[in-house]
Each structure stands twice: as C-alpha cells, then as structure tokens.
C-alpha positions as CSV (number, residue, x, y, z in Angstrom):
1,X,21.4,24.7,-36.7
2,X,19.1,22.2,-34.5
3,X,16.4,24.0,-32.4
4,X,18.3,22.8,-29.5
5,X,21.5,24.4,-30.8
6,X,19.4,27.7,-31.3
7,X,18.2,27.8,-28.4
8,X,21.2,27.7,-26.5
9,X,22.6,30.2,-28.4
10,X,19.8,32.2,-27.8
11,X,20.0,31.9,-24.0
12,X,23.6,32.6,-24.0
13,X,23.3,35.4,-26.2
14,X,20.7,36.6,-23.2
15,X,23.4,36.5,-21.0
16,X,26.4,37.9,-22.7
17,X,26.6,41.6,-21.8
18,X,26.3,40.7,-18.1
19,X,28.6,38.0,-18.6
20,X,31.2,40.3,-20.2
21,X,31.1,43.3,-17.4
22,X,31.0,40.8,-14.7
23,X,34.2,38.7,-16.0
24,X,35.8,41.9,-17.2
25,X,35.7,43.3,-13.5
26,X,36.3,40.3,-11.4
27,X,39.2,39.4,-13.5
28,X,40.3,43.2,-12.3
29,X,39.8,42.4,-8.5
30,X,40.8,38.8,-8.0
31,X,44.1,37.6,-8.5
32,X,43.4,33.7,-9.1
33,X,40.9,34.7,-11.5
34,X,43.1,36.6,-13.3
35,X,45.5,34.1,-13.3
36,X,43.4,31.2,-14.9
37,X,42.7,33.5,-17.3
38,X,46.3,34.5,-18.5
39,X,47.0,30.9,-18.3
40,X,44.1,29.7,-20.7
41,X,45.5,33.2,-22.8
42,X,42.2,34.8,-22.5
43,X,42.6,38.5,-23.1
44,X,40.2,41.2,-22.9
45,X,39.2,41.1,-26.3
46,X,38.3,37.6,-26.2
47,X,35.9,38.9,-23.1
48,X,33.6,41.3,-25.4
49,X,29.6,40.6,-25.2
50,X,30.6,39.2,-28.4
51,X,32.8,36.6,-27.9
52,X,32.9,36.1,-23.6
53,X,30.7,32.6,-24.1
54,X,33.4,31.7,-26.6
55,X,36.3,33.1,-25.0
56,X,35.2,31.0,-21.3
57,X,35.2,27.7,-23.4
58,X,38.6,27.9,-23.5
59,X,39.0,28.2,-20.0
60,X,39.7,25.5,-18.4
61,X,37.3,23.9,-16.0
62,X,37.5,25.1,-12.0
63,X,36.7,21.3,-10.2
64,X,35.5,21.0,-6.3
65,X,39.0,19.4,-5.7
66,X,41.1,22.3,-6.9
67,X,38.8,24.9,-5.4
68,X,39.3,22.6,-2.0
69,X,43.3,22.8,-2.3
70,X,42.9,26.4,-3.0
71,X,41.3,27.4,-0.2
72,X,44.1,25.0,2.0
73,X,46.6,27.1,0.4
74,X,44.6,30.6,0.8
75,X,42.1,29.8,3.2
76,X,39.0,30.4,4.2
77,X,38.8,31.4,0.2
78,X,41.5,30.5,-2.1
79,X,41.3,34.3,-2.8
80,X,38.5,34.7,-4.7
81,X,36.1,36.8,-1.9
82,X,36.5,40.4,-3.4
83,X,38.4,43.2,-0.9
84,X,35.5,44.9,0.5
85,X,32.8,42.0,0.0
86,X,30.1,42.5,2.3
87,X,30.2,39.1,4.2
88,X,27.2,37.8,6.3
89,X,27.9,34.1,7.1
90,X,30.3,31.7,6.3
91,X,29.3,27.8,6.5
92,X,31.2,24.6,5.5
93,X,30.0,21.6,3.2
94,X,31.7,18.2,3.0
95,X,35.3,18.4,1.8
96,X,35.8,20.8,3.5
97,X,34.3,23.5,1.5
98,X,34.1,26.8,3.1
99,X,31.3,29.2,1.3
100,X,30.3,32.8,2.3
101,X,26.9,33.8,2.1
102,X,27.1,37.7,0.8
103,X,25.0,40.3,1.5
104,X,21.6,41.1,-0.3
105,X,18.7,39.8,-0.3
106,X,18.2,35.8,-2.0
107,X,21.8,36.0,-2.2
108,X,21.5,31.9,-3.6
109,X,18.7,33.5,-5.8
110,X,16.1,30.7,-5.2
111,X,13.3,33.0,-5.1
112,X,11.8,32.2,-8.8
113,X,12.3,28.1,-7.8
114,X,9.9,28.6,-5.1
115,X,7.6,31.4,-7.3
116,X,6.9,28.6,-9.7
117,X,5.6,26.2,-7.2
118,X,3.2,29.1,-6.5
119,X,4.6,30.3,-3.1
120,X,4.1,33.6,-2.2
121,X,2.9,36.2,0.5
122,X,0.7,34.5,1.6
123,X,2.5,31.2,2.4
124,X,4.1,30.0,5.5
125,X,7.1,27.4,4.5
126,X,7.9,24.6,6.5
127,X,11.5,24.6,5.6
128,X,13.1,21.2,6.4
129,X,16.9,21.4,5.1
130,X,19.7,21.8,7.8
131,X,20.7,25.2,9.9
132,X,23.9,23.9,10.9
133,X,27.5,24.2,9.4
134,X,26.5,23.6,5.7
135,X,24.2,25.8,4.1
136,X,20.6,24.9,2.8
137,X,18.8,25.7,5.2
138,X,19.5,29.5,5.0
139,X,19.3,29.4,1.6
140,X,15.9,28.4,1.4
141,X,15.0,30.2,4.0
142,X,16.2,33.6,1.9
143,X,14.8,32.4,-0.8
144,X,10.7,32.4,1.1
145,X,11.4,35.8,2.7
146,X,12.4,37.1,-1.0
147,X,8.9,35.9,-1.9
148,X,7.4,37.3,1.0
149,X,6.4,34.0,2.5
150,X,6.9,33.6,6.5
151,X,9.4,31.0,7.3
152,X,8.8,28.0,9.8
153,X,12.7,26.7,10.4
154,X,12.0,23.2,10.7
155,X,15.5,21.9,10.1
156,X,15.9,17.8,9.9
157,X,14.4,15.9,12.6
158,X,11.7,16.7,15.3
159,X,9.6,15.4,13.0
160,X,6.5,14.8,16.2
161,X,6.6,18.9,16.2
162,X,6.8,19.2,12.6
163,X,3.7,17.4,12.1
164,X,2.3,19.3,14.8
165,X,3.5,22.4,13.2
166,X,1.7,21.7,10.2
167,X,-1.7,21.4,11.9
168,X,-1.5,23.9,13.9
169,X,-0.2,26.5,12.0
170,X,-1.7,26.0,8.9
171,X,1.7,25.6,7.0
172,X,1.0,26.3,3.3
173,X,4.3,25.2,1.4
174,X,7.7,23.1,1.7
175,X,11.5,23.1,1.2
176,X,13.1,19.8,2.0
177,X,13.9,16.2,0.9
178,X,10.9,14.8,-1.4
179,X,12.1,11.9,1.1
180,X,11.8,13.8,4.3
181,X,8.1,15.1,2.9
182,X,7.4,12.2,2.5
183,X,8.5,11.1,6.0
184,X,6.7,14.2,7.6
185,X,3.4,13.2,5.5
186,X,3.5,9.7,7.2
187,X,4.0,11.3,10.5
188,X,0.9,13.2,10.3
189,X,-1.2,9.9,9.7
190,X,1.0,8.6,12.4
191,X,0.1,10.4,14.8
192,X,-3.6,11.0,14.1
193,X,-3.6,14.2,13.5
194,X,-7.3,15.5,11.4
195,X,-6.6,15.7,7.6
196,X,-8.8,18.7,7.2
197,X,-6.4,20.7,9.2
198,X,-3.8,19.7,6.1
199,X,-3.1,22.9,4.3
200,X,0.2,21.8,2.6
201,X,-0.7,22.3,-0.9
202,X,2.9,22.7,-2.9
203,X,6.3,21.4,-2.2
204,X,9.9,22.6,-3.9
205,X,12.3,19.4,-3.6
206,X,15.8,19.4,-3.9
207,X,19.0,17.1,-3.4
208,X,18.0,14.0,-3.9
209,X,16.3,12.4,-7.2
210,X,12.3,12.4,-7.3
211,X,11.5,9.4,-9.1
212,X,8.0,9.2,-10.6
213,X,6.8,7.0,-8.1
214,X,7.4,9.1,-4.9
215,X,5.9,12.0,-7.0
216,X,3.2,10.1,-7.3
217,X,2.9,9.3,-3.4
218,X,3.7,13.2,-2.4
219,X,1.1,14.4,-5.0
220,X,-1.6,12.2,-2.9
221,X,-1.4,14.7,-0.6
222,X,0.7,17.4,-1.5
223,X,-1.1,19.0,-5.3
224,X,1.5,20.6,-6.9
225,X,5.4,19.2,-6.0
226,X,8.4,20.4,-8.3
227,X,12.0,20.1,-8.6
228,X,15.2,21.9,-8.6
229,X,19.0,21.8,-8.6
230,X,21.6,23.5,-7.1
231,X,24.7,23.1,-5.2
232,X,26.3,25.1,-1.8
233,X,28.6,27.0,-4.2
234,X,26.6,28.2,-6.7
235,X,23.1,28.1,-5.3
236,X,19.8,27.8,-7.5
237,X,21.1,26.2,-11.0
238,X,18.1,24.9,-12.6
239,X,14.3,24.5,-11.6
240,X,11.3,22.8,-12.8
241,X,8.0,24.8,-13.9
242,X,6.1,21.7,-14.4
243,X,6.5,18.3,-13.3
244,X,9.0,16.1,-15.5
245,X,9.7,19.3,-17.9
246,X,13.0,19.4,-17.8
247,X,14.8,22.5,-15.5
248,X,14.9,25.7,-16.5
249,X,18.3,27.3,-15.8
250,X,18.4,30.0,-13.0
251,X,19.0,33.6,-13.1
252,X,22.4,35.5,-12.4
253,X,24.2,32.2,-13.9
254,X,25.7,31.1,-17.4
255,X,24.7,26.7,-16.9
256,X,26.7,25.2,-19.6
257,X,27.2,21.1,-19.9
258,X,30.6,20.5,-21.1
259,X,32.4,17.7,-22.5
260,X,34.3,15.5,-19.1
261,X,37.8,15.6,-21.1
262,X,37.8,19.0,-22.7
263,X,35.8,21.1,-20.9
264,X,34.4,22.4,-23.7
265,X,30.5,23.5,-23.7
266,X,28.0,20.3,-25.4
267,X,24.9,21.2,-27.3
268,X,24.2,17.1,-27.5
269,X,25.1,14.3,-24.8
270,X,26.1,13.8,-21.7
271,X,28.8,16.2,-19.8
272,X,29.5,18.0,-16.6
273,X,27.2,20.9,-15.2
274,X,29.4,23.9,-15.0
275,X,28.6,27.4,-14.0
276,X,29.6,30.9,-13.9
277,X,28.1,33.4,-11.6
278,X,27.3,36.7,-12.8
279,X,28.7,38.6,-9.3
280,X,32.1,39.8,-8.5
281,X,32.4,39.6,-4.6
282,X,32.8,35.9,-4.9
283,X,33.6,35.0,-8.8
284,X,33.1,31.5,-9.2
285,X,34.1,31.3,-12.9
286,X,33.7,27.8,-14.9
287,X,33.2,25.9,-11.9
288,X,32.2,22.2,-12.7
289,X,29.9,21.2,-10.4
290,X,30.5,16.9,-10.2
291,X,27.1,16.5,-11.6
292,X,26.4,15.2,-15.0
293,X,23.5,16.1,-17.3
294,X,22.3,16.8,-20.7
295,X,20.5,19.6,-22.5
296,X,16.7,19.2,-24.0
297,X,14.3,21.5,-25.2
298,X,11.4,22.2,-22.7
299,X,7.7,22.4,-24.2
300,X,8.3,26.3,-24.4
301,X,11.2,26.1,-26.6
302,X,13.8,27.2,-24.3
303,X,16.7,24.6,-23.4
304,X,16.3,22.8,-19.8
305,X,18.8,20.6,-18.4
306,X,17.6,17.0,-18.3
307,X,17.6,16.7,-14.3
308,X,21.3,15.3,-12.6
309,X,22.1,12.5,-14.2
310,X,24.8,11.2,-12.4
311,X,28.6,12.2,-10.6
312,X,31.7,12.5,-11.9
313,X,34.1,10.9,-9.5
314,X,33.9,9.1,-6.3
315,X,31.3,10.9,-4.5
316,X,27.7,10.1,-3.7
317,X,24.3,12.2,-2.5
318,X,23.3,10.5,0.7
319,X,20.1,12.4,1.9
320,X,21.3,15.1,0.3
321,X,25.1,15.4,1.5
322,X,27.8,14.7,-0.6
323,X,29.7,11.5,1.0
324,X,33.8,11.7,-0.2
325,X,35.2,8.8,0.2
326,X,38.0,10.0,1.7
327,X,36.0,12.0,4.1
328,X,34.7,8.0,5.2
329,X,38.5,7.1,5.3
330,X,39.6,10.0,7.8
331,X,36.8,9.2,9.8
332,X,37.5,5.4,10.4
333,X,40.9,4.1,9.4
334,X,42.9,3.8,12.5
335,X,39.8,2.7,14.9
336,X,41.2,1.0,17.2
337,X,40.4,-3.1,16.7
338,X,38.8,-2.2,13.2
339,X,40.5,-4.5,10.6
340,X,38.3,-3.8,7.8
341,X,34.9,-1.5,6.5
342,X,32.9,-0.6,4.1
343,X,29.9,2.2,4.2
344,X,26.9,0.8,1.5
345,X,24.1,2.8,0.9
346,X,20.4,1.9,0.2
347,X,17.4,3.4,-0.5
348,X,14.4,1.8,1.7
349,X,10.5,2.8,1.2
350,X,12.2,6.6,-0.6
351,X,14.6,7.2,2.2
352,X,17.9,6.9,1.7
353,X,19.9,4.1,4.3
354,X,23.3,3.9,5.4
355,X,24.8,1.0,7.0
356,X,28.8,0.5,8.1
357,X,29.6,-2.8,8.3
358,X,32.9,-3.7,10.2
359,X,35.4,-6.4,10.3
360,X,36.8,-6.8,14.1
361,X,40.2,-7.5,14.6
362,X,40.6,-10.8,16.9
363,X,39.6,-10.7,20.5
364,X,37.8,-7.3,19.8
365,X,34.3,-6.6,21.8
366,X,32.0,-6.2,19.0
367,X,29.3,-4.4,20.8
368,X,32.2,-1.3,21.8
369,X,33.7,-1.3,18.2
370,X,29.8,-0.8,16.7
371,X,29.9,2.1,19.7
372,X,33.0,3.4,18.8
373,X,32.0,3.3,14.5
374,X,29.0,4.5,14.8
375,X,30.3,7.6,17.1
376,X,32.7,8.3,14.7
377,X,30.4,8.3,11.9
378,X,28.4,10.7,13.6
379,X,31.2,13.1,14.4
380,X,33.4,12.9,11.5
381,X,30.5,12.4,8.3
382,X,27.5,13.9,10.3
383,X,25.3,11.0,9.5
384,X,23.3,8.7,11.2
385,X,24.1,4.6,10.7
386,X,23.8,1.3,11.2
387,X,27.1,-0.6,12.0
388,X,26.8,-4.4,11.1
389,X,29.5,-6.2,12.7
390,X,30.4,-9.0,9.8
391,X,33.2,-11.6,9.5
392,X,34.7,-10.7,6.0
393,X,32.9,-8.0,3.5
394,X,31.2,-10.0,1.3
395,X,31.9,-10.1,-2.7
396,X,35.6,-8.6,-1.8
397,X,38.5,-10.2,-2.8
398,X,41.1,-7.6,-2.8
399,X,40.9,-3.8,-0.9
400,X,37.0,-3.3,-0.2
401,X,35.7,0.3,-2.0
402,X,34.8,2.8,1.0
403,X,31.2,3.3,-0.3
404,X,28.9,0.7,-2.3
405,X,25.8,2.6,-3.8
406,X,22.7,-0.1,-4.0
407,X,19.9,2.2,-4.3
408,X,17.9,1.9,-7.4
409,X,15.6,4.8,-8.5
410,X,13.0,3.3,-10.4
C-alpha cells in the first residue's frame, strides 16, 4: 500500500461510522435516495461502518444534470429535503439549481477555511461574493459569524465604498474573488486613500483559480492569502492551510475523486470530485460535482486534493459563475435580427472578460441589436458584456460553439 493509498484509507476510515448512521437514516426518510440505492443493490449490510465507503462505490454517481431534471420533475427538491427539515432560505444557481440553506449555525461549514487564514473574533470581514439569488454570499457570511468575526456585506460592485470601507473601518480579513481583491486593492491606490489606514492582513479566495502570480501581487499587500473549494450544493469541500499545499478536505463530507466512466473512487489520476454529505435533512449522496482533480499527499501526511483541475462537460467558471451553454442559448437564440453568436471569454490583468460577438442579419441597426444582446445577457446569464458586432465569427466554418474559453492561467 502507497502512503497515498494509506492515507486515504485512513481518512475514510475517520469518517465511516458517521458515514454509516447518516446513509442508514437518510436512506430511511428519502425516497429517491432509497431508490438509487435499491437500484445500485445496496443493502443495509453493505452500509455497516465497515464496508459503507465500499458499499457507496458502487453507487452510481448523482451528476448536476440529473439532480436539475429531478427537481423539474419534483420541484423545488427532487425530493430529497427531509419532512420536517428546518428550512431558512432557498436560493438558485445557474441551471437552474434550487438549494436550501438549513438551519444551524455554518450550515455550508466554512468556518475552519476562514480559521486557517487566521480569522477570528477579532476580525471584521469584508465579504465580497453575491447576496442575490445564488448563494455565496450568505455562505461566507455564516461562515465569519461562526468564527465570531463581524461581517461587512460588501457584495460585488460599489467598489468606491468598498475601498472606503476598508479605511475607515479598519477591515481586517476578506471573502471574495482573488480577482475582485485584487480589483478592490487597486481601488484603494486609485483613489488615494493613506496606506497606513490598510489593515487588510489575510484573504480566503474562492471560485476562480489563483495562479502564482496574482498570489504574488495580493501578497504585496495582503500577508497571508489562501485558497478553497466548494460548490452551492455542497458548500466547503476542500481548503488550503498554506499556500500551494494542496486542500485539505472539509468536515461533515466524504470528498472522493472517482474515475469519469465508472464512478468508482481513484487513489492515482485524474477523476471527478464527488461528495457525500454527512446530514440527513438534505442528503446529497455521491454527488459529482463537474470538477476534476487528483489526490496528493500534503506535507503533514494527510491526502489533499490537488486544487480544480478542470470541468467535466460544457460548462465554464466565469468570475465565479458557472456559464451552461445552454443557459447562453435560451438567452439569445431567437433575438430578433441576430443571425449568429458566440460568447468568448478572457482573462485580462487577473479579471475574467466576457465579450458577445454578434452577426446581424441584413438591414439590422447594429447599435439596437448590441442594446438588445447585451440586455439580454444581463437578464438571462446575470453577467456584464461586451457585444462586438462582427461580420462572420472568425475561425468558424460550420455551427460556432456558444462559449470559446481563451484565458490562460499561467
């Protein structure tokens, strides 16, 4: 057995007990759970602490697609909120996916990302992820109050006010963007406001790659910035404890990386981040997340997942949304004098760019179909964009693909 391969065994071994009762009773409560199960011929005695990591492989993999078309069939749901769960919020991400925030406190348990940046009581976090509709702003937000750190809830944009904010207030600590810090860093100098009234002294970024260069910048004046992943879904999944380490998976979670074709959980290579959450209100069991990674041993022996390494499927991050292609398709096919479109995204000085650019049908005003695009765009992807009104789309001989990623992270 490699030290990687013990390891893993080790963490799951950590985690098998919990993993057992939670199964055992959610499969008791929730029908669709129950009926994966009986369908991958998982019993209870393959759900024992002895043999429930072993008994899951076999299930087969839960994918952001089939939980969409579940909750179309069952909505808001697809059945799997618990009777009796105590239900708080409910917010939508891109797909549309509908999740309930639950009661309790840190119910996205972020608390120990943000502990090993050093936040704490006495801290007050700028938090800069969005309030609205989807729902990482509240989870960070939970996630500093668990900590006992106050909460400034800077949201995206504003950024004049954030910067003011920052000065005047004395804001210790950060939840955002490492792009957005960096935008709010620039604002500061922008504006003129006196670096000794800087107090901003660690960072936890999310949803986007940090590459080692914009680390770099941030660091110049932000000391200590770290990373961590997660999704709406599933909340915190893995976090860094020093910069480059590797993540360290989260609590109340079983991360496994698992083979793209049969589900089952890697110990080497490349494969799809899937989780199951140790709670039974919402039981989110095997559920691949679309993000690819590996496992490696971090400098303390345990196993850390090697960062996002890429999707699986169509989808792409842009400034930390997921952008479906067909999401981009419902919003602009059948514009009227649109005869062709393409949405390409770039990455410019760390911040991620998104430009339409539009073929007009003949004799179409060019200025009100950019209007009328970029309106859309707005409403139906919640995005800001350029629209480039072009002739033909370039480099396309047959059907142009919705969404062309140019952004390099080097």
């Amino acid at each position: 057995m490699s030290a990687l391969e013990g390891a893993l065994h080790s963490y799951a071994a950590g985690l098998a007990t919990a993993l057992s009762a939670s199964v055992l009773r959610a499969g008791r409560g929730c029908a669709p759970l129950a009926a994966r199960l009986a369908a991958a011929g998982i019993g209870q005695g393959d759900l024992t602490p002895e043999g429930v990591v072993a008994g899951l492989g076999r299930l087969p993999v839960l994918s952001k697609d089939e939980l969409m078309a579940a909750q179309h069939a069952d909505p808001p749901f697809g059945g799997l909120l618990a009777e009796g769960a105590s239900l708080r919020r409910v917010y939508q991400s891109p797909g549309p996916i509908y999740e309930p925030q639950l009661d309790g406190a840190d119910p996205w348990r972020w608390a120990p990302a943000l502990r090993a940046c050093g936040m704490g009581q006495d801290d007050l976090v700028l938090n800069c992820f969005g309030y609205h509709l989807s729902p990482a702003g509240a989870m960070f937000d939970e996630g500093a109050l668990a900590v006992g750190a106050r909460v400034l809830p800077g949201g995206i944009g504003n950024q004049d006010l954030q910067a003011r904010a920052v000065a005047d207030l004395g804001v210790t600590a950060y939840t955002g963007l490492p792009s957005y810090l960096k935008a709010v860093i620039d604002r500061y100098a922008e504006l003129g406001l006196p670096w000794e009234r800087w107090r901003l002294a660690m960072a936890m970024v999310t949803a986007e790659p940090l590459p080692d260069s914009l680390r770099a910048t941030l660091r110049e004046r932000v000391p200590t910035v770290l990373m961590a992943y997660g999704t709406a879904e599933a909340g915190l999944i893995g976090y860094e404890t020093e910069p480059g380490g590797g993540l360290v998976p989260g609590d109340g979670l079983l991360v496994q990386v698992c083979d793209l074709t049969t589900g089952e959980p890697l110990v080497e290579g490349e494969g799809q981040v899937v989780v199951t959450l140790l709670r039974t209100d919402y039981p989110l069991v095997r559920f691949g997340t679309g993000d690819l990674s590996a496992w490696q041993l971090g400098p303390d022996g345990r196993p850390r997942l090697a960062g996002v390494l890429g999707r699986v499927g169509a989808a792409i991050k842009v400034r930390g949304m997921f952008l479906h292609p067909r999401q981009a398709a419902a919003a602009l096919d059948g514009t009227p004098g649109l005869a062709a479109w393409r949405l390409i995204v770039d990455r410019v000085d760390h911040r991620d760019e998104l430009t339409c650019q539009v073929v007009p049908a003949e004799g179409v005003d060019h200025e009100e179909l950019a209007a009328t695009v970029g309106q859309r765009i707005r409403s139906g992807l919640r995005f800001g964009s350029t629209v480039e009104v072009v002739d033909a789309l370039e480099g396309v001989d047959g059907p142009a693909s919705p969404l062309l990623d140019r952004r390099s992270w080097d």
